[in-house]
C-alpha positions as CSV (number, residue, x, y, z in Angstrom):
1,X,14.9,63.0,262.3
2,X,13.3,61.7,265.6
3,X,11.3,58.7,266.1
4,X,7.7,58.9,263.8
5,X,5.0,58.9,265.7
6,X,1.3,57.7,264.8
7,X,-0.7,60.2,263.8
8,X,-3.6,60.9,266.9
9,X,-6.0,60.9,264.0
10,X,-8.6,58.1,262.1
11,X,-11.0,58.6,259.8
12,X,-14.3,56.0,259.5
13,X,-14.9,57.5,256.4
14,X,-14.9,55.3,253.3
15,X,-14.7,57.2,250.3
16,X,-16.5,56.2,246.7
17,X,-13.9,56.8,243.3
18,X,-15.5,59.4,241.4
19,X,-14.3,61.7,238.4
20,X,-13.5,65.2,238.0
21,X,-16.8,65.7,236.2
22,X,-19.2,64.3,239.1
23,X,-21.0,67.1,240.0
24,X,-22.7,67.3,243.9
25,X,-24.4,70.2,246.3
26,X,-22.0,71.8,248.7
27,X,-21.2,75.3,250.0
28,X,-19.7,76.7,253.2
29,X,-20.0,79.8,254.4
30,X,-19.9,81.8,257.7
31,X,-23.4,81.7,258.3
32,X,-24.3,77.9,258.0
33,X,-24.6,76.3,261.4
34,X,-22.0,74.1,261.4
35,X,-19.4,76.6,260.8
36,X,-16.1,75.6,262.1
37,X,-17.1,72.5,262.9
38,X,-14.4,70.8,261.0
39,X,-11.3,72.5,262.0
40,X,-12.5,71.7,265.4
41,X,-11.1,68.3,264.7
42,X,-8.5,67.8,262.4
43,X,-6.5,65.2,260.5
44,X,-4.5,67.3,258.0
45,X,-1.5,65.5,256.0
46,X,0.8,68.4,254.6
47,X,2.9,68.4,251.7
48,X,6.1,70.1,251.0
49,X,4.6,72.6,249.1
50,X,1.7,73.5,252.0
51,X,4.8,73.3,254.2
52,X,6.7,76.1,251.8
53,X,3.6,78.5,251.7
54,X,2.7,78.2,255.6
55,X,6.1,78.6,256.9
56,X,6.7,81.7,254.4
57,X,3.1,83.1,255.6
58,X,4.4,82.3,259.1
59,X,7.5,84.0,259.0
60,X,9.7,81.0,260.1
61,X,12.3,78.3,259.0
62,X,10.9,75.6,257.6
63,X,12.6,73.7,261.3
64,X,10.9,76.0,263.0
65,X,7.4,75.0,261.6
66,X,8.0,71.4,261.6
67,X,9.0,71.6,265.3
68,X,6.2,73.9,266.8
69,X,3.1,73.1,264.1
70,X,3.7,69.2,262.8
71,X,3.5,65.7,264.1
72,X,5.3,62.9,261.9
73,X,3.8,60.0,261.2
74,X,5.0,56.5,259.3
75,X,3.0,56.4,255.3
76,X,3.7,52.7,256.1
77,X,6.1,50.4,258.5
78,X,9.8,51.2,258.3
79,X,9.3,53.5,255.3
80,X,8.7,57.2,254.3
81,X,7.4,59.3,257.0
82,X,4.8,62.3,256.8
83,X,4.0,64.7,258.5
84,X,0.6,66.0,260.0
85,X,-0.4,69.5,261.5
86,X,-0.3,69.1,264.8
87,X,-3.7,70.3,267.2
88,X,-3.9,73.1,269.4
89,X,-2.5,71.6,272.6
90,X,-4.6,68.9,274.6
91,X,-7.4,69.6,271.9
92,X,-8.1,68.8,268.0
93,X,-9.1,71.9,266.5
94,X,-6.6,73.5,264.0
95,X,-4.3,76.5,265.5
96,X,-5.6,78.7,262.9
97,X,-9.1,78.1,263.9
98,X,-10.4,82.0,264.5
99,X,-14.0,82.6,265.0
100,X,-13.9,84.1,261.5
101,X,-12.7,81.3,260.3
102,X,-9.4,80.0,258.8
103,X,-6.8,82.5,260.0
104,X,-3.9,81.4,257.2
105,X,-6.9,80.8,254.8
106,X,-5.1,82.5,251.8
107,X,-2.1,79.8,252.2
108,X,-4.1,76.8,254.0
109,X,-3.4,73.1,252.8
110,X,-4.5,71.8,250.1
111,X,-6.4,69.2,251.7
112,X,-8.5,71.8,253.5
113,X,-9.0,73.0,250.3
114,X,-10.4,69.9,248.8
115,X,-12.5,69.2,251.7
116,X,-15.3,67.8,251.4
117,X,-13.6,66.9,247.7
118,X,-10.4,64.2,248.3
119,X,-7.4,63.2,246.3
120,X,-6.4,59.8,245.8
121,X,-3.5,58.9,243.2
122,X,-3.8,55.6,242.1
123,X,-1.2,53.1,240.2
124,X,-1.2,49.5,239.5
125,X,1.3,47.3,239.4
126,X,1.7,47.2,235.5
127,X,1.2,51.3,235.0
128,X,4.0,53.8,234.9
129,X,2.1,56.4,235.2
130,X,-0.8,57.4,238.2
131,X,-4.4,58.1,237.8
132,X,-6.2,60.7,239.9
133,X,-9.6,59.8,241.5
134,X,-12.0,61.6,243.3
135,X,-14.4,61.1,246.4
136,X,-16.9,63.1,247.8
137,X,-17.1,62.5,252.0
138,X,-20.3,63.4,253.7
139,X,-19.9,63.6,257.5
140,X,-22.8,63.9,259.6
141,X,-21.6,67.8,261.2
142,X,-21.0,69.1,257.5
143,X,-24.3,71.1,256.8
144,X,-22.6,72.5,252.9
145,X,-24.2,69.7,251.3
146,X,-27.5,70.3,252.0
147,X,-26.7,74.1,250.0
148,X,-28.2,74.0,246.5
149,X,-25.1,75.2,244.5
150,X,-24.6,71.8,242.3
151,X,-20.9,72.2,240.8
152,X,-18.3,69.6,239.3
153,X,-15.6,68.1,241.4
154,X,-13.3,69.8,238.6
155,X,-15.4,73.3,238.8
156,X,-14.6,72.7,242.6
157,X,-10.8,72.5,242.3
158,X,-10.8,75.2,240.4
159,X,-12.4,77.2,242.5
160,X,-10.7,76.5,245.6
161,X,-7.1,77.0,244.1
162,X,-6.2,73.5,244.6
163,X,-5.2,73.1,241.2
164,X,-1.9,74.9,241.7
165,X,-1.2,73.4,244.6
166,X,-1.6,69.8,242.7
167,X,0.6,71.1,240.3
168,X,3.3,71.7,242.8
169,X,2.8,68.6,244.6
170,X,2.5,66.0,241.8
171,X,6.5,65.0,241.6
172,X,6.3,64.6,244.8
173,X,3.0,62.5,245.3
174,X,4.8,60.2,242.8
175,X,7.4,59.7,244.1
176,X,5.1,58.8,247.2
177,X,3.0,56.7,244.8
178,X,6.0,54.7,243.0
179,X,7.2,53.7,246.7
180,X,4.0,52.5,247.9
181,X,3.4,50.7,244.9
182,X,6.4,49.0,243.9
183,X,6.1,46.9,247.3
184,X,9.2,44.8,248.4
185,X,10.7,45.0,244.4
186,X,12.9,47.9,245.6
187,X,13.9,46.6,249.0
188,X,13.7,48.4,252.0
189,X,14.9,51.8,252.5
190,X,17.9,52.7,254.7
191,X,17.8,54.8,257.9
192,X,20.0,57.2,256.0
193,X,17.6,57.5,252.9
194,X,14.4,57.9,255.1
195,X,16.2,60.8,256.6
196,X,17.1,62.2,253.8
197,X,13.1,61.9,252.1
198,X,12.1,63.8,255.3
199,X,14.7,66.6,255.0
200,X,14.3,67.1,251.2
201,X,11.0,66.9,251.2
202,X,9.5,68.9,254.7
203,X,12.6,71.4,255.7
204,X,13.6,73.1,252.1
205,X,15.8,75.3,253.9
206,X,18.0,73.0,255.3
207,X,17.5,71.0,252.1
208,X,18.3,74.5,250.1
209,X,21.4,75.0,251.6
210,X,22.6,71.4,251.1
211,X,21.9,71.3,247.2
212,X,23.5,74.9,246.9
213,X,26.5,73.8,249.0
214,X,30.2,74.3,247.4
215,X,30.2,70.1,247.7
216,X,27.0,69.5,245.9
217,X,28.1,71.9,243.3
218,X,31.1,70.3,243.0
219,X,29.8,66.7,242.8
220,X,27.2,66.9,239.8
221,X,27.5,68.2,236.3
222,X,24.5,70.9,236.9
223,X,24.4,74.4,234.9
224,X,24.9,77.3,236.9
225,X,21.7,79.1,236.2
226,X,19.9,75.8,238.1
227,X,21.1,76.7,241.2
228,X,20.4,80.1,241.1
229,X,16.6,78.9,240.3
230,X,16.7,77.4,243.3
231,X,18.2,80.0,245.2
232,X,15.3,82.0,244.1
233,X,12.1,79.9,243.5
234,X,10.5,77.6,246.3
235,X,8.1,76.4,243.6
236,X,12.1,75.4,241.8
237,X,13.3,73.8,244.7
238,X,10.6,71.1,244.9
239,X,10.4,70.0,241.5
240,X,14.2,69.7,242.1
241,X,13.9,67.6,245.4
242,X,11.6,65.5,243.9
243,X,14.3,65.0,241.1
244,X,17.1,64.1,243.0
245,X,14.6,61.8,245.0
246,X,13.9,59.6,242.7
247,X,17.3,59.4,241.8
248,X,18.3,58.6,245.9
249,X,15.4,56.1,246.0
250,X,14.8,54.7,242.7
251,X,18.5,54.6,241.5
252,X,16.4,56.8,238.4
253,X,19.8,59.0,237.2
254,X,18.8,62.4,236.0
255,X,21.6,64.5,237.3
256,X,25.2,63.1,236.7
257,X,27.8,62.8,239.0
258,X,31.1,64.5,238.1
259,X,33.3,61.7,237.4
260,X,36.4,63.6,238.7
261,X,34.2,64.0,242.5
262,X,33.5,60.3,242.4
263,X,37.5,60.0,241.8
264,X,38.5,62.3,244.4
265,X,35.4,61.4,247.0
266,X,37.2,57.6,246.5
267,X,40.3,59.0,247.1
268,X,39.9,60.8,250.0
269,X,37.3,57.7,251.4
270,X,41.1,55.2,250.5
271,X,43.1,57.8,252.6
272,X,40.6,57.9,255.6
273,X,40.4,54.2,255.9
274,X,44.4,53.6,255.7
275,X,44.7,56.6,258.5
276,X,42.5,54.7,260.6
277,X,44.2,51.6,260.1
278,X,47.6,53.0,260.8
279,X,46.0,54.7,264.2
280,X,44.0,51.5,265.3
281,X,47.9,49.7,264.7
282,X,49.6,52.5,266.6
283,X,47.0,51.7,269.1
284,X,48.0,48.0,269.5
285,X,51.4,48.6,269.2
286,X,51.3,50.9,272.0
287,X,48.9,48.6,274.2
288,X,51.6,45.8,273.7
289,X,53.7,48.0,274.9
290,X,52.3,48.7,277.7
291,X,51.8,45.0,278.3
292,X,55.1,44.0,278.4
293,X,56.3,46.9,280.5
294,X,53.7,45.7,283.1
295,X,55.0,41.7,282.7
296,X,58.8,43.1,283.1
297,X,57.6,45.3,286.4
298,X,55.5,41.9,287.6
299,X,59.0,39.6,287.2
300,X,61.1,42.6,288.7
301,X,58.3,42.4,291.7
302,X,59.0,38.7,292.1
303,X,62.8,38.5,292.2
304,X,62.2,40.7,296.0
């Protein structure tokens, strides 16, 4: 994973916590004046699951996507990265901005989809389990809530077809969540773990073929028909990478090792260590060597 960068986005607004039955006045359509207006200057935080249904609309690998449509960004200092879609070039309006509209509209983000409705989990210290809030943000280009079409937050959701993308999302948010909450208790994450969130969770095919390797299969005590659910299902693949997330970066052990891998991962980690042992003494040895064959040339020198 290279380098995050900061996202070339901000956002002055401050959002109120509402509920899902807070009902307000909004509607967009093609014909209000401000039309377009805000994919003409986005900040849009993906999740694996918008990444799974835009690279899939797309046509492309999931690399593919990340490279030519996304810009990382650090969630917070020296910890788990996102990723944001990335402007049209030297601009900030969306790349699937079309004069009709939203040209990917049928798979589009979930947060486009909430908008002018966000999503924030919450979780304090002494919860296990998150709360979802709402807000409602007015910006002064967004003509939709002057429409007289009242409607619930949850009526909203509903109607926008956010709810299944929620549903898709959640183990994953919480994970998100549990890290952001739980502070310095769990320590700071390694290089090699942050890598590892950003691949299982933003390139599922890479991450696909790494949990339905010969090695993985042979390392955890999983049943057969698991791994041809995620073969199959995208929608399988996530709740599984959340799964084996929590158990990289919460130590929380739902899939068992093989104890027979561990053994033989050991054993083969023993053998590579006393290989390179035995070639760093070779080494010496033959530097020695080499040494005294260069202070018996220097005394041969000196008796001329």
């Amino acid at each position: 994973m290279s380098e995050p960068m900061k996202p070339p986005f901000e956002s002055p607004v401050m959002p109120v916590m509402l509920e899902g039955d807070h009902q307000f006045n909004f509607r967009c359509h093609k014909g209000i004046s401000c039309w377009n207006a805000c994919c003409s200057n986005i900040d849009i935080t993906l999740t694996p699951y918008d990444i799974v249904r835009l690279r899939k609309r797309l046509g492309i690998t999931s690399a593919q996507f990340l490279r030519e449509y996304t810009v990382p960004f650090e969630m917070e200092k020296d910890g788990l990265a996102g990723v944001k879609m990335k402007p049209v070039p030297n601009g900030t309006a969306c790349r699937f901005m079309v004069d009709e509209g939203c040209s990917v509209y049928d798979d589009r983000p979930a947060s486009c989809r909430y908008y002018p409705v966000g999503l924030m989990s919450l979780r304090k210290q002494d919860e296990y389990v998150d709360r979802d809030a709402y807000a409602v943000v007015k910006e002064e280009h967004c003509m939709g809530h002057l429409e007289e079409r009242p409607i619930t937050i949850d009526e909203y959701r509903q109607e926008q077809g956010v709810v299944e993308y929620d549903r898709h999302s959640r183990g994953w948010r919480q994970l998100v969540l549990k890290k952001k909450s739980s502070g310095p208790s769990i320590g700071s994450l390694s290089l090699k773990s942050r890598q590892f969130f950003f691949m299982a969770s933003y390139d599922p095919d890479t991450f696909r073929a790494f949990a339905t390797s010969e090695s993985f299969r042979e390392s955890y005590d999983l049943p057969p028909e698991l791994f041809d659910e995620i073969e199959a299902s995208d929608e399988a693949l996530l709740e599984f990478s959340a799964r084996l997330l929590r158990q990289v970066l919460f130590g929380e052990v739902s899939i068992p090792v093989r104890q027979e891998a561990v053994e033989e991962r050991n054993t083969r980690k023993i053998a590579a260590a006393e290989a390179q042992a035995a070639q760093a003494a070779a080494q010496r040895k033959a530097a020695l060597a080499d040494l005294n064959d260069a202070e018996r040339f220097d005394a041969s020198v000196d008796d001329y």
